[in-house]
C-alpha positions as CSV (number, residue, x, y, z in Angstrom):
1,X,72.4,42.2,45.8
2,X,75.1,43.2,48.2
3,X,76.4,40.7,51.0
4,X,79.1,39.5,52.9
5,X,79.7,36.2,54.7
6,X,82.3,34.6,56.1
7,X,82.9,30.4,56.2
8,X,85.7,28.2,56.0
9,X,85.5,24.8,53.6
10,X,86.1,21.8,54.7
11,X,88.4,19.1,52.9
12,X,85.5,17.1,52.2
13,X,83.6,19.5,50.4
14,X,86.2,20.8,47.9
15,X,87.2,17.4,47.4
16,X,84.0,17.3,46.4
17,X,83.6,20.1,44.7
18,X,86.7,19.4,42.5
19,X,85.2,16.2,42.2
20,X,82.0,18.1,40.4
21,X,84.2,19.9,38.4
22,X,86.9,17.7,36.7
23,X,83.7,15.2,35.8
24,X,82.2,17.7,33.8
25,X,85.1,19.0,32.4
26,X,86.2,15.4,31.5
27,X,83.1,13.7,31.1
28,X,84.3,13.2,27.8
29,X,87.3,11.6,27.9
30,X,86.4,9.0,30.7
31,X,83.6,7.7,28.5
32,X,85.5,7.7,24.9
33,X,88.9,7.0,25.9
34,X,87.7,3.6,27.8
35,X,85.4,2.7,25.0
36,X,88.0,3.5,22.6
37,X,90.8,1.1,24.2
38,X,88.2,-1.5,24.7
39,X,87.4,-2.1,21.3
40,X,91.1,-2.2,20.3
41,X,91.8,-4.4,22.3
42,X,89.0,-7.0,21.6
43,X,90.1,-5.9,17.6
44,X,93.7,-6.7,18.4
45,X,92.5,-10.2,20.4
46,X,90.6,-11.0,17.1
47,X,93.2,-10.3,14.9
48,X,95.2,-12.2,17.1
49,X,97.8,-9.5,18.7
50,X,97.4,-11.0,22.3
51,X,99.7,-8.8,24.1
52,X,98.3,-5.2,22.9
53,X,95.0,-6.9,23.1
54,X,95.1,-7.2,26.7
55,X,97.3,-4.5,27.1
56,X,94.6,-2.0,26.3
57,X,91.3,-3.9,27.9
58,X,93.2,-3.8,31.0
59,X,93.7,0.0,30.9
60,X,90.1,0.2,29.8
61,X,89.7,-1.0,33.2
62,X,91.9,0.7,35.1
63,X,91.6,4.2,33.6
64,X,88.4,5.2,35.4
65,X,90.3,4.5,38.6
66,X,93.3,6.1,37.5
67,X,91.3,9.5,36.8
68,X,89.7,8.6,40.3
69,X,92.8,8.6,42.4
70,X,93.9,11.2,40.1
71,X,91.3,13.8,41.2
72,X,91.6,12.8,45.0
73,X,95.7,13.4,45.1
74,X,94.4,16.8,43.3
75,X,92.4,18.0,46.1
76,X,94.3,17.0,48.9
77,X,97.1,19.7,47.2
78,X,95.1,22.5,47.4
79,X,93.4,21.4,50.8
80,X,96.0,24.1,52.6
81,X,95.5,27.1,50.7
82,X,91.9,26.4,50.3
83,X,90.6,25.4,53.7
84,X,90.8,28.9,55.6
85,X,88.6,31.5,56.6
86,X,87.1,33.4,54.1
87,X,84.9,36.2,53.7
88,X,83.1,36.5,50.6
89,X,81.2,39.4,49.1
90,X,78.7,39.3,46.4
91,X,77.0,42.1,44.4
92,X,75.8,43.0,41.6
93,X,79.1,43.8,39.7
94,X,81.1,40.3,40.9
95,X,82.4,38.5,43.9
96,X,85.5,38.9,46.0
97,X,87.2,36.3,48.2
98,X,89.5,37.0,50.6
99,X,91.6,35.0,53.0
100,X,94.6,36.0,55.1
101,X,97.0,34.9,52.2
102,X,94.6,36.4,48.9
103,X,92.0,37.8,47.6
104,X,90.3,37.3,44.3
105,X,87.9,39.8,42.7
106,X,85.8,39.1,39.5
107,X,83.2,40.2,37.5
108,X,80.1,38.6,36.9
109,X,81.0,39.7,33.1
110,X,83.7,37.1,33.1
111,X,81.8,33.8,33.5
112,X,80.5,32.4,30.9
113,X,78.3,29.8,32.5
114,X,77.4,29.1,36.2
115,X,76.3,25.9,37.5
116,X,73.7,25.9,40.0
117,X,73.9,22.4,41.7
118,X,72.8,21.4,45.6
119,X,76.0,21.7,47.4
120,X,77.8,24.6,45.3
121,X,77.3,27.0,42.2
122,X,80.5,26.6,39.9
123,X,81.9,29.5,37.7
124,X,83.2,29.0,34.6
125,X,84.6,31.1,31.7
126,X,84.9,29.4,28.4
127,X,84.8,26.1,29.7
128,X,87.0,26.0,32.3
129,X,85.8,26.0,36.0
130,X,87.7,29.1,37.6
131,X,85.7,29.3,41.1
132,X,83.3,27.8,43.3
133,X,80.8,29.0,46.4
134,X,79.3,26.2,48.4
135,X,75.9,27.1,49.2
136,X,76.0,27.0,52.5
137,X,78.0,29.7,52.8
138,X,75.1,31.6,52.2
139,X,71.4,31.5,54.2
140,X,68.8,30.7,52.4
141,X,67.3,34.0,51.3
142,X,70.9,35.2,49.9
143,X,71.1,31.6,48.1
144,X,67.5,32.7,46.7
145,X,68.3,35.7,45.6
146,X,72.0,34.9,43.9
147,X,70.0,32.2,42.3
148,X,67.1,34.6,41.1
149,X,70.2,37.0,40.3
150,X,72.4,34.4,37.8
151,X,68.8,33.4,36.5
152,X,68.4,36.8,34.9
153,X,71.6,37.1,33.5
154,X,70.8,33.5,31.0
155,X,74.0,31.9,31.5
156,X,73.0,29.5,34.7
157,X,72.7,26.0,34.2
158,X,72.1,23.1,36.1
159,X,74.2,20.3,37.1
């Protein structure tokens, strides 16, 4: 495997990309944290503690749209440094990224787990995400064989 192509991502798409990401890595939280304020707060109502009763069913409701908001205000930060040309090259060994302001080189050796979805494969080592490629980047005989290529090396996974 050894090839080079060049694209430049769109806000959309690493909005939702990040999206992809932080729901994974919190998936989590947004489902016990809500729960777990819920039922305190119907506890506290029964026990009859109205104000941190209510208190914490209403941030059982808004919390899911806090995290929301919260991961759109992330994206649009990085939108500038991440919405440029870039050439990417893959091999065997790794893949670099290069823009007019970086370039990033690793090693396949570093990523613990990649996530092959529709729209992107995302790279993570221990469990953080630390890159993404959108497939279309790529035609469909390199997204074959990258595909084919994580597949042998047992640490792909699917969305």
């Amino acid at each position: 495997m050894d090839f080079t192509v060049t694209y430049e991502p769109t806000p959309d798409e690493v909005a939702r990309a990040l999206a992809q990401v932080l729901k994974r890595q919190l998936r989590l939280t947004s489902l016990v944290l809500p729960s777990v304020l819920a039922v305190s707060g119907l506890v506290c109502l029964a026990v009859g503690s109205t104000g941190p009763g209510v208190g914490m069913l209403a941030g059982a409701v808004v919390f899911p749209l806090l995290l929301t908001w919260s991961i759109r205000r992330s994206a649009r930060r990085q939108l500038a440094h991440l919405c440029v040309p870039t050439v990417i090259r893959m091999t065997t060994d790794g893949y670099e990224c290069r823009t007019e302001q970086s370039s990033t080189s690793m090693k396949w050796s570093l990523f613990g787990k990649i996530v092959t979805g529709p729209e992107f494969w995302l790279f993570y080592a221990k469990k953080q995400c630390v890159g993404f490629l959108p497939r279309r980047a790529f035609d469909s005989g390199q997204q074959a064989e990258f595909d084919a290529f994580i597949s042998s090396r047992h640490h792909a996974e699917a969305p």
